[in-house]
N, C-alpha and C positions, 0 to 999 in steps of 0.2 A: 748617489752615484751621478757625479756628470760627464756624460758624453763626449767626449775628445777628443781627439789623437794627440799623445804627448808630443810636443814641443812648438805647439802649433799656438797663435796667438790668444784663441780661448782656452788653453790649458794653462797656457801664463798667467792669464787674468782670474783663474780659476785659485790660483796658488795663493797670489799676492795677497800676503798680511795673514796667512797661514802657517802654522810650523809644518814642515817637512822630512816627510823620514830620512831625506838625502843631506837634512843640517842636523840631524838627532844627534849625532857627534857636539856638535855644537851648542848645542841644549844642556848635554852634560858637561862641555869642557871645565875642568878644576886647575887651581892653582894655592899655591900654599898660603896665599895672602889674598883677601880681595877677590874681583872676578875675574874670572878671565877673559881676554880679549876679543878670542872668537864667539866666546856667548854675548859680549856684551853687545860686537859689533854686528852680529846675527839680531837679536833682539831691536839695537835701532832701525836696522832693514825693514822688519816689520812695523813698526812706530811707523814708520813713513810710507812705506805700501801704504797700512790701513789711513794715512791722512789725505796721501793723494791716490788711492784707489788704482796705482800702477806699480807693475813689477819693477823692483830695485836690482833684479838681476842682470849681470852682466852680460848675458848671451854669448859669452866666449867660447869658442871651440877650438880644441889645437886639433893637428892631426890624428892622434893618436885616440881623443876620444871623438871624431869625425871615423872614425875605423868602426870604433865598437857599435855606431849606430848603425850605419852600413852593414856590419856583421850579423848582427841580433835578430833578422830572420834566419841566420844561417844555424843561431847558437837554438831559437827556438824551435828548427825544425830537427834541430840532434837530439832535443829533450826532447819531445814527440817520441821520435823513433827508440832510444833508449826506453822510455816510463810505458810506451803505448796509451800516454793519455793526450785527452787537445788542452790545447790552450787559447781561454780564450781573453782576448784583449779587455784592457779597464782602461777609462777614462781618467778620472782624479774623483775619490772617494772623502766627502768630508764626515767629520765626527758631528753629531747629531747637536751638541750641546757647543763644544768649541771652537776657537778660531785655528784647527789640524786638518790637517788632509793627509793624503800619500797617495801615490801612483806606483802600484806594484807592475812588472812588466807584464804580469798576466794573470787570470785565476784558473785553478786545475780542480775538476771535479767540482763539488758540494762542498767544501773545506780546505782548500790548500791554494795556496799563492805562490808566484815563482818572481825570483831577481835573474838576470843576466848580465853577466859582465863579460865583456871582449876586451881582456888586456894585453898589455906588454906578454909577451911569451917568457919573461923574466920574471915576470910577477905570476905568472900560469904554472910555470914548472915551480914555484916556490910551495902555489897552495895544492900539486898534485903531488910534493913533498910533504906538509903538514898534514894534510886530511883535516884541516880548522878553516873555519869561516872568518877571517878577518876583523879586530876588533871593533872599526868602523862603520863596516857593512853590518856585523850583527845587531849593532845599538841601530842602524838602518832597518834591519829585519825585525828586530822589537816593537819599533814604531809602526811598520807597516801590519804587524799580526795585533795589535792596539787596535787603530783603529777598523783593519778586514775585519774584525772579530775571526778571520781563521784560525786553523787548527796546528796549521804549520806551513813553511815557507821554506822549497828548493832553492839554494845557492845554487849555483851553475856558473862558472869559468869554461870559457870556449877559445880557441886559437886554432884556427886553422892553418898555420904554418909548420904545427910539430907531425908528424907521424900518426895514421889515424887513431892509434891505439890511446894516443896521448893528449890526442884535442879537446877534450870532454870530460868536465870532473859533476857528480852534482851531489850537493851534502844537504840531506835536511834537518831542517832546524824547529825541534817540536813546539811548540808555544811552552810546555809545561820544560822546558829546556831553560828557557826564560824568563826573568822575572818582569812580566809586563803589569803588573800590580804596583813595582818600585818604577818603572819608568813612567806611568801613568801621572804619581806622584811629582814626579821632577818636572815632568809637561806641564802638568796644570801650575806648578807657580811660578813657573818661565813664563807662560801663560799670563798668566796674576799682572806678571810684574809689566809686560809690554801693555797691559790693558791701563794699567795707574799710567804709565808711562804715555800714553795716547790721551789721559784725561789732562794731564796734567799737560801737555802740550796745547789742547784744543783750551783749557782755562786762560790759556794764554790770551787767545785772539778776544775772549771773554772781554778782559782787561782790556785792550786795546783798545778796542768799540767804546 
């Protein structure tokens, strides 16, 4: 566990040349031929962190997710008050053996981890139409119950603009819900493959000399 505040300049540095449950999407991305682009372009990100030891991330923020950050003691102090549990904050969590991490918004109890999202009130009232966790976000929450080793991990969508009744969704997501045994698999040879990928770059300078 390293100590942090996410998005603070040693949480960056903490990340860089790590896989992240917030690119897990990108880890699995498939296409019918070949790779796909977001893994691939994902994977050279890391190639390059780990050679120059800085985050390749763009630090972009629009407004909209400048809202959700701003929000997110608002969405964590609704979970509080709905669960009656605390929450309390995580740093950036890495796995023991490889080059993963993830930064859950918080942990609850002795076994349980929470996400918060502050979105669009379009995309709010969509998942407090489905009652489902998003495809993106759960291959998110897979990687993050990976490496917490927790038990299970609340979604939470929060909007403060609908009607109170309607501000607040939170679905949990059990581990045993999950196949984190098959995405373990998928990690470590994405994994594999930025590590050849990193030797095979550094052989290079080898040769030069």
């Amino acid at each position: 566990v390293l100590e942090c505040e996410q998005r603070t300049p040693e949480w960056h540095a903490a990340r860089a040349g790590r896989a992240t449950g917030s690119r897990a999407a990108d880890i699995l991305a498939k296409i019918k031929s070949g790779e796909a682009a977001a893994r691939s372009d994902y994977r050279m990100q890391l190639v390059c962190e780990r050679l120059t030891q800085q985050s390749q991330e763009s630090g972009y923020i629009n407004a909209d997710m400048q809202r959700g950050i701003d929000l997110e003691p608002l969405a964590l102090a609704a979970y509080e008050a709905d669960t009656g549990a605390f929450v309390r904050p995580i740093g950036f969590l890495t796995h023991p053996e490889l080059m993963a991490g993830c930064s859950p918004d918080g942990e609850v109890g002795s076994d349980g981890i929470v996400e918060f999202k502050v979105t669009k009130t379009a995309t709010h009232v969509g998942y407090l139409r489905s009652r489902k966790v998003p495809a993106d976000y759960l291959l998110q929450i897979t990687h993050n119950l990976w490496i917490s080793g927790a038990a299970w991990c609340d979604f939470v969508s929060f909007d403060d603009r609908l009607p109170a009744a309607l501000q607040f969704l939170r679905i949990r997501v059990e581990r045993a819900a999950v196949d984190v045994t098959a995405y373990e698999l998928s990690a470590r040879l994405f994994l594999g493959e930025v590590d050849k990928e990193v030797e095979a770059v550094q052989a290079l300078a080898a040769v030069a000399v």
